[in-house]
C-alpha positions as CSV (number, residue, x, y, z in Angstrom):
1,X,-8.9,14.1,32.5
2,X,-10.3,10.8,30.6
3,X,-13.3,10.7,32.9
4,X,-14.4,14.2,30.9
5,X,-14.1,12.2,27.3
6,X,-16.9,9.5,25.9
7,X,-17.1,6.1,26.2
8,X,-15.9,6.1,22.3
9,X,-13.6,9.0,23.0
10,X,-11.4,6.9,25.4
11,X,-10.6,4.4,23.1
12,X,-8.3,6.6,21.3
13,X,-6.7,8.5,24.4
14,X,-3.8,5.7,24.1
15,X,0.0,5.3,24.1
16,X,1.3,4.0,20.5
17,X,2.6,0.6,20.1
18,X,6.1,-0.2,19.8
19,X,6.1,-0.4,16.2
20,X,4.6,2.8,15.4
21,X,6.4,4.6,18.0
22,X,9.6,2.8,15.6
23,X,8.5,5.1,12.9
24,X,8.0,8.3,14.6
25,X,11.0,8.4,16.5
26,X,13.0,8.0,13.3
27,X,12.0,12.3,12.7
28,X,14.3,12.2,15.9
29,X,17.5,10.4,15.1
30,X,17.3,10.1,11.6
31,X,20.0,8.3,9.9
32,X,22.8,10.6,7.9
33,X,26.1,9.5,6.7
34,X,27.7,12.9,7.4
35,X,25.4,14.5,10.0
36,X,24.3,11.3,12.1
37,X,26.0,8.1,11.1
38,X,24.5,6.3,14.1
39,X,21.3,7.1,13.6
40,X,18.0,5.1,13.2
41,X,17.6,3.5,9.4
42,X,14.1,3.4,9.0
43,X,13.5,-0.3,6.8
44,X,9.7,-0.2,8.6
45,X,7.8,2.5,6.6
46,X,7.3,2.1,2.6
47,X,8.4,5.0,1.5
48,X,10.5,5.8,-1.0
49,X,13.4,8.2,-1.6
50,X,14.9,7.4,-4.4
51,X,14.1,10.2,-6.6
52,X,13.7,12.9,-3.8
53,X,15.2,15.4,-5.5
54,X,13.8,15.1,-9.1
55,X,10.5,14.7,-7.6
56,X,10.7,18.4,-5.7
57,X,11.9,19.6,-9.0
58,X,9.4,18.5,-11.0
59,X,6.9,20.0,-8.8
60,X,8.2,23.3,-8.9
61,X,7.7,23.3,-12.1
62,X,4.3,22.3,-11.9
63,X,4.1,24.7,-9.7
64,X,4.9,27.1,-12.2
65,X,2.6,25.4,-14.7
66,X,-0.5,24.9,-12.7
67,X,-3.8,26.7,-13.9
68,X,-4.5,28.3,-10.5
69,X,-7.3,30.7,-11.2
70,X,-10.0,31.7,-8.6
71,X,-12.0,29.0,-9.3
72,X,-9.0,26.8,-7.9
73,X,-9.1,28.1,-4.3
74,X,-12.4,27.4,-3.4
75,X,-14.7,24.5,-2.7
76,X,-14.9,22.2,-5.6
77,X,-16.4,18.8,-5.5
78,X,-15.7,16.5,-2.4
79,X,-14.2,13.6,-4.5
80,X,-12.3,15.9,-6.6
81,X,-12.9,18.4,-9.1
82,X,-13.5,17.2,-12.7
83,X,-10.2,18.1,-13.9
84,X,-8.0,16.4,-11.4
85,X,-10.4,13.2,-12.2
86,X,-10.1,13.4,-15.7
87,X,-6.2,14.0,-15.3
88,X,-6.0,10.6,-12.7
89,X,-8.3,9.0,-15.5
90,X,-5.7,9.6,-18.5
91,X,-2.9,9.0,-16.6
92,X,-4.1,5.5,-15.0
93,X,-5.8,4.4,-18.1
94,X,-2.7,2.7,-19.3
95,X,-2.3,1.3,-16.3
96,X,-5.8,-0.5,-16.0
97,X,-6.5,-1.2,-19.3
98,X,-3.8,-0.4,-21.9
99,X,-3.8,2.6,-24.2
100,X,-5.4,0.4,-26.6
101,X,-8.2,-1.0,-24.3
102,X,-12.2,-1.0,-25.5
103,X,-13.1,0.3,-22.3
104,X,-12.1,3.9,-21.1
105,X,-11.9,5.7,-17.6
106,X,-13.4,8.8,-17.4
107,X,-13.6,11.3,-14.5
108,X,-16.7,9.4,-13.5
109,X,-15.1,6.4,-12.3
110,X,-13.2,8.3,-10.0
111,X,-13.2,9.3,-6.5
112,X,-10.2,11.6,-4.8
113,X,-10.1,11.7,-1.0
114,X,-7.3,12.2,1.6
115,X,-5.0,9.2,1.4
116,X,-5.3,5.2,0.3
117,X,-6.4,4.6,4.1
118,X,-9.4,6.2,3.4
119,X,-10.1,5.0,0.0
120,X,-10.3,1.3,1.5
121,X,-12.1,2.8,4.6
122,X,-14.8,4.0,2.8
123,X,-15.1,1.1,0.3
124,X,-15.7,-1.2,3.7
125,X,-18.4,1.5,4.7
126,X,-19.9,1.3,1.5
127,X,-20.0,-2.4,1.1
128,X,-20.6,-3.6,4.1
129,X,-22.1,-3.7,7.6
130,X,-20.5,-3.6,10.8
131,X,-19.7,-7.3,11.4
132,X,-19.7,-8.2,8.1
133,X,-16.1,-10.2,6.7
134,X,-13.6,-9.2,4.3
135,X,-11.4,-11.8,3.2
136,X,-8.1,-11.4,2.6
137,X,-5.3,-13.4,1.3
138,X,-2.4,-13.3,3.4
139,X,-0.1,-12.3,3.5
140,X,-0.8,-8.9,3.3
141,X,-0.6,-5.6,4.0
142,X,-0.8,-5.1,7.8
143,X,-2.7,-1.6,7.6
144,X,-5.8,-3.5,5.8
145,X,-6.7,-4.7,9.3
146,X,-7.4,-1.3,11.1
147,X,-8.1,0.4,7.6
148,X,-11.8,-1.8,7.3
149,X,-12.2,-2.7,10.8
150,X,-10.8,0.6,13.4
151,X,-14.1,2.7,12.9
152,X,-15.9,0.7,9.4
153,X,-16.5,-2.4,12.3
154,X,-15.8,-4.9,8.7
155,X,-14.0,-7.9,9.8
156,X,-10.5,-8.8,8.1
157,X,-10.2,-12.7,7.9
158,X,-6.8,-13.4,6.5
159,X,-6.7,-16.8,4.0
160,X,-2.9,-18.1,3.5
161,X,-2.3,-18.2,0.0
162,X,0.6,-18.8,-2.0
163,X,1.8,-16.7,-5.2
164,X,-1.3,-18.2,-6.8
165,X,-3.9,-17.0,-4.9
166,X,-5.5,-20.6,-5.1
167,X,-9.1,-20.5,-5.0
168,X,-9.5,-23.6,-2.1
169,X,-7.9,-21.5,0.1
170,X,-10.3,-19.2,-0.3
171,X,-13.7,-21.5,-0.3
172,X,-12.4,-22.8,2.8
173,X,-12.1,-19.2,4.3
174,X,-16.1,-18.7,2.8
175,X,-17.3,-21.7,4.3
176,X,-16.0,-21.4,7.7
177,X,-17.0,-17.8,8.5
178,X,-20.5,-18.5,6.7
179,X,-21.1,-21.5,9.3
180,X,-20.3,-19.3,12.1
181,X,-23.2,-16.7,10.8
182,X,-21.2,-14.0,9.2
183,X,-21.6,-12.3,5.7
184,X,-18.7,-12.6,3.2
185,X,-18.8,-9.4,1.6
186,X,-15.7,-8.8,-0.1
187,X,-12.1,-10.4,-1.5
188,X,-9.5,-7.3,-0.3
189,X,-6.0,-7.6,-1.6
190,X,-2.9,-6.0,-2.7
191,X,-1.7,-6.4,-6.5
192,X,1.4,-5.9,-6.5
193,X,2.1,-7.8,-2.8
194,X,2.3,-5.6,-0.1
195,X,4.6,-7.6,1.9
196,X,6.3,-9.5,-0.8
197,X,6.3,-7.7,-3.7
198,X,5.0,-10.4,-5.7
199,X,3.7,-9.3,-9.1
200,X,0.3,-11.8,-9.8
201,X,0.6,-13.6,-12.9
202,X,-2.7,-13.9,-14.7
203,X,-4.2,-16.7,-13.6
204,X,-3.7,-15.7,-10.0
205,X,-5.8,-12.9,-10.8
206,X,-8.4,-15.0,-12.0
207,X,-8.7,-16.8,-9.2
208,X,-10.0,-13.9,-6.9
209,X,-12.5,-13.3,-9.2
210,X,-13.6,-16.1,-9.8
211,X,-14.4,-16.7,-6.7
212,X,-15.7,-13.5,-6.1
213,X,-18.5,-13.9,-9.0
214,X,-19.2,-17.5,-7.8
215,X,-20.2,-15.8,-4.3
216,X,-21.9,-12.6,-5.7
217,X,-19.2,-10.5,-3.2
218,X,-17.2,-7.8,-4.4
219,X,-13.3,-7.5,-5.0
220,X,-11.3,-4.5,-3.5
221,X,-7.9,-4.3,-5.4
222,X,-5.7,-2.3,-4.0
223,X,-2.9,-1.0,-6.9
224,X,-0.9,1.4,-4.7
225,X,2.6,0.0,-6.4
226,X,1.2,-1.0,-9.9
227,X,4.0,1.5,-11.2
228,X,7.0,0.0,-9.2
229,X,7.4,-3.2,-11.2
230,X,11.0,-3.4,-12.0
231,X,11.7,-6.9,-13.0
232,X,11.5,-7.2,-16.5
233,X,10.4,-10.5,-16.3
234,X,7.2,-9.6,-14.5
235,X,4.0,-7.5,-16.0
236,X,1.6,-6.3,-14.2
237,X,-2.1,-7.2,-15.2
238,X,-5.0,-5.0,-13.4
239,X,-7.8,-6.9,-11.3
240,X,-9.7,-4.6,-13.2
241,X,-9.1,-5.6,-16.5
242,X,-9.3,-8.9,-16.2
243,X,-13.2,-8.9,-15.0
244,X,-15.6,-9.6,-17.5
245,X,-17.6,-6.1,-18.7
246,X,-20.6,-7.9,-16.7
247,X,-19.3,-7.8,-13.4
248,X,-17.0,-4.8,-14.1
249,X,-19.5,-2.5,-11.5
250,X,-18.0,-5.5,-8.2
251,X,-14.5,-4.5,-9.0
252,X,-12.6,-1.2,-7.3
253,X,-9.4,-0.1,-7.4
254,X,-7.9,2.1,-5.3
255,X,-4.2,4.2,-5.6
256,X,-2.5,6.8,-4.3
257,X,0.1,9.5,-5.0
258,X,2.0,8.0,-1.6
259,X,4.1,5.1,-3.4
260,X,4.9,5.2,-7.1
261,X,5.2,9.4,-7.1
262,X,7.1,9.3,-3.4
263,X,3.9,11.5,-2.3
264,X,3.2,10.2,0.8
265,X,2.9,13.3,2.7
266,X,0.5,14.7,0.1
267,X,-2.2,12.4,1.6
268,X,-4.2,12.0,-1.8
269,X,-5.8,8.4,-2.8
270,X,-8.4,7.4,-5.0
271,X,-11.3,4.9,-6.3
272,X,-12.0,3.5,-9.6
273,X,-14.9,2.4,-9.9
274,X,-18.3,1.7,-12.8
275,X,-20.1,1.1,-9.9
276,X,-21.5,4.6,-9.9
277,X,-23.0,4.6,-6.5
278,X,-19.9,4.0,-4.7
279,X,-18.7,7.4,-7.0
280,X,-22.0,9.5,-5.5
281,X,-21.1,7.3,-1.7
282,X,-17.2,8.7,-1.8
283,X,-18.8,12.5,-3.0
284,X,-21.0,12.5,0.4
285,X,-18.2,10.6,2.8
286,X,-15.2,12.5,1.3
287,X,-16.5,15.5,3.1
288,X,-14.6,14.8,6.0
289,X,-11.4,13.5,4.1
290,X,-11.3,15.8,0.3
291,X,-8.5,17.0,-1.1
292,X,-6.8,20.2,-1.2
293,X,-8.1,22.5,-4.5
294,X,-4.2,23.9,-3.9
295,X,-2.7,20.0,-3.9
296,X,-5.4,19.2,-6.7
297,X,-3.8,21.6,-9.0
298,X,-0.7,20.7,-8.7
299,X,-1.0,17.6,-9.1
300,X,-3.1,17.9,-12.4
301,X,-0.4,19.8,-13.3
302,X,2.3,16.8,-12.5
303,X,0.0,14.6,-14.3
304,X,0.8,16.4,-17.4
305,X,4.3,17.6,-17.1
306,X,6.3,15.8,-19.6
307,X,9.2,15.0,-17.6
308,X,7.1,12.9,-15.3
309,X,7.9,9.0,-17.3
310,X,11.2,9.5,-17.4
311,X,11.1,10.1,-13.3
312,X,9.1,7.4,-13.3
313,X,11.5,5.2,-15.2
314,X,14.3,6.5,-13.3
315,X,13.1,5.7,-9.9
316,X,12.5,1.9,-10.7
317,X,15.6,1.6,-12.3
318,X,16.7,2.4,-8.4
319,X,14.1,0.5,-6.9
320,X,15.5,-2.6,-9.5
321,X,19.6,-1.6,-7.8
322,X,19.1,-0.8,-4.0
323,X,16.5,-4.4,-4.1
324,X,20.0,-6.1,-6.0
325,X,21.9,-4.4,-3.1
326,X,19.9,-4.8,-0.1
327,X,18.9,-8.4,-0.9
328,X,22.9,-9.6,-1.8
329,X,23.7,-7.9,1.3
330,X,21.4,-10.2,3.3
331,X,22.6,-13.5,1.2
332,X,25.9,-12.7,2.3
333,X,25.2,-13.3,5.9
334,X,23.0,-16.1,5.4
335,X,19.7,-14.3,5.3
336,X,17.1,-15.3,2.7
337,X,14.5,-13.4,1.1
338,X,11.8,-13.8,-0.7
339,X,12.0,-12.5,-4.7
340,X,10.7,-9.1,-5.3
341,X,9.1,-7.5,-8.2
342,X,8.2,-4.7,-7.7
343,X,6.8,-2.3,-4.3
344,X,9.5,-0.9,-2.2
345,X,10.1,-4.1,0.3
346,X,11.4,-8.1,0.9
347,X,10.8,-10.0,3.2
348,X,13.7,-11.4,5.1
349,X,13.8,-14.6,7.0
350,X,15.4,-14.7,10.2
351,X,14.5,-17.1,12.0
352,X,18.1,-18.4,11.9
353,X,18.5,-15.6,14.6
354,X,15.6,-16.9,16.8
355,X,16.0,-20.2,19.7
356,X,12.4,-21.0,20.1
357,X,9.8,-21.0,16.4
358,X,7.2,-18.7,18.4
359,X,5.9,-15.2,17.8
360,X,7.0,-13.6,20.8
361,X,10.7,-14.4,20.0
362,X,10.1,-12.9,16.7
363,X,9.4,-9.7,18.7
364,X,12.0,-9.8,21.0
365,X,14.5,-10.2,17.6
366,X,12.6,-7.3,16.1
367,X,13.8,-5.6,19.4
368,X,17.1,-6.2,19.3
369,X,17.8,-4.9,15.7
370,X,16.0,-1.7,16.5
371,X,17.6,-1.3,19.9
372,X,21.3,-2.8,19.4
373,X,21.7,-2.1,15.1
374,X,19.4,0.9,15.0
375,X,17.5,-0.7,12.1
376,X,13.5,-0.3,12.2
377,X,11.6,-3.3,10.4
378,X,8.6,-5.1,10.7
379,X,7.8,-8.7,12.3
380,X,6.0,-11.4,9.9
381,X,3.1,-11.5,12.1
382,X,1.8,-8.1,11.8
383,X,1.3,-9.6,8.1
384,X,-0.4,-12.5,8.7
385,X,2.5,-14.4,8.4
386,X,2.1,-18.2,9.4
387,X,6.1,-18.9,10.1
388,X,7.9,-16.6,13.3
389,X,11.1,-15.2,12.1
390,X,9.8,-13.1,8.4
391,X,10.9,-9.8,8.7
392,X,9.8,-6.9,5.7
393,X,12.6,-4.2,5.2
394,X,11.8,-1.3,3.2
395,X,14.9,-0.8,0.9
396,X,13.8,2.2,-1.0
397,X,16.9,4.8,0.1
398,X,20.5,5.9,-1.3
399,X,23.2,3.1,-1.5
400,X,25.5,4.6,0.8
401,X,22.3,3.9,3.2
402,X,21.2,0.1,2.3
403,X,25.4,-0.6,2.6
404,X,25.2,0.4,6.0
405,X,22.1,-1.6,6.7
406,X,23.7,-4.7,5.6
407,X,26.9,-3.5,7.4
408,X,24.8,-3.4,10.9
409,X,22.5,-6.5,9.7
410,X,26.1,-8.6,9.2
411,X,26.9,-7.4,13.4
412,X,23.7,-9.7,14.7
413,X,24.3,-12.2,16.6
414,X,22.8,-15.3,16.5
């Protein structure tokens, strides 16, 4: 039947990898303590589900509380009608710029659309051309890579950075892809980490733009766990805030319902943005990928509920005890982690488990705990990790749950 399908069309008539088939077989044999206590623990997709059930009941309430009129149920404006972006504008101003900030989001700095995914997607349409680089410090989130490049044609070049997103690192990166003829257009990176969960101080901040101002490019910060800080020792500081008033429009943030609310299957992202042609550039894309008038609603509605900090509270409060859990658990057998801020994840180092330091033993490892423990996690290298043997482990689930994934992480053999 492929010979009746496009040249382009082909490309995605394919089998999925190993990894993502990890994910989608967990709807099959889904871990339960009761029902299926040999089941598949999924540790390889961040999601959380540690405040399931208050969650559900908070939006039937909203439910309840929605304004769903007529006007509701029709076509509203591709990047989301003005009262769902002046609800994500109220709600996120704190978390940009601080209640008592000089500058103020409003509904025209922001663009709804169906997921984070596309958010980035359509920043790398809008910023750059097909063979143009985005640089990225590493490591990072592994979806980044098809997210700018898959149909956008942008180029991820990953730049290994420590904690401090030093700035060398990243005029290294500049100079080599500008001597082999390629336009830097962008800096695109998670704050919070996505692996690590490494809350940016400051002056790591700074760094990117810095850089970014000194090479008239663009900075893409991608916020998606700004509200799952849980150590109080760490405080999250937006890329936006930090950018001087002058180069504010070069600066976009994008977010999502998927992580801090648990919405992942609501499919709703956003953009922030002064810039206010990428605004009018996600109104004419987002026509293939708006949201819902039925989900907007509801979700104005959550926005304004007030039960919705405490949840908020509540769920890193359990982020803070299953990370204590999970990462004591993996101490106990000898496995280190990195430190954790915030997000849903640690990375894990096993490389104690591994007899060669290569990449395709990391896989073969990353076999054996899905096939012998029934645990799903990632491999380092899909991150841009530089050492074999790093492994990221969503934690984000019950305690009953993340005991029995140190109980079946404590059976592997070395």
């Amino acid at each position: 039947m492929l010979e009746y399908l496009s040249e382009r069309g082909r490309k995605w008539v394919r089998t999925l990898p190993p990894l993502v088939k990890a994910h989608f077989d967990n709807f099959y044999n889904m871990y339960d303590k009761e029902k299926n206590p040999n089941g598949l623990i999924n540790m390889g997709t961040a999601e959380s589900h540690l405040v399931n059930n208050e969650i559900c009941d908070l939006l039937r309430k909203s439910a309840e509380r929605m304004d769903l009129t007529g006007y509701n149920i029709h076509y509203n404006k591709f990047e989301g009608s003005d009262e769902f972006r002046t609800a994500i504008a109220e709600h996120w101003q704190n978390i940009i710029f601080g209640e008592d900030a000089d500058v103020t989001l409003t509904k025209d700095n922001v663009a709804t659309c169906a997921g984070c995914t596309v958010a980035l997607e359509t920043l790398a349409m809008l910023l750059a051309e097909p063979g143009d680089v985005f640089l990225i410090p590493a490591p990072y989130y592994s979806s980044f890579v098809d997210d700018i490049n898959e149909r956008a044609g942008v180029i991820p070049v990953g730049v290994w950075c420590d904690e401090k997103l030093d700035r060398n690192a990243f005029e290294e990166a500049y100079e080599k892809v500008t001597k082999e003829g390629k336009r830097v257009r962008a800096v695109l990176f998670s704050s919070p980490n996505n692996p690590i969960g490494t809350v940016y101080k400051k002056e790591a901040v700074q760094n990117v733009i810095d850089f970014a101002m000194a090479h008239d490019i663009d900075v893409i910060s991608d916020e998606i766990y700004a509200q799952t800080v849980f150590d109080p020792e760490a405080e999250f500081i937006s890329t936006m805030k930090l950018v001087p008033a002058s180069y504010r429009h070069r600066v976009h943030v994008t977010s999502s319902f998927a992580k801090d609310f648990l919405l992942s299957g609501f499919r709703t992202g956003m953009c922030f943005s002064f810039n206010e042609c990428i605004i009018q550039g996600f109104a004419s894309i987002t026509y293939y990928s708006c949201v819902s008038s039925h989900t907007q609603s509801l979700l104005t509605a959550m926005l304004k509920s007030p039960e919705l900090s405490g949840i908020m509270d509540l769920s890193r409060q359990r982020l803070a005890k299953a990370y204590h859990i999970f990462a004591d658990g993996l101490a106990a057998i000898g496995v280190p982690t990195m430190k954790a801020q915030a997000g849903i994840f640690v990375m894990a180092d096993f490389s104690a488990y591994m007899e060669k330091d290569e990449f395709e033993v990391e896989h073969v490892l990353w076999e054996k705990i899905y096939n012998d423990l029934m645990i799903n996690v990632s491999p380092g290298q899909l991150f841009g990790y530089n050492e074999p043997g790093w492994f990221r482990a969503c934690y984000a689930f019950d305690e009953d749950t993340v005991h029995e994934a140190c109980r079946r992480l404590a059976t592997l053999k070395k």
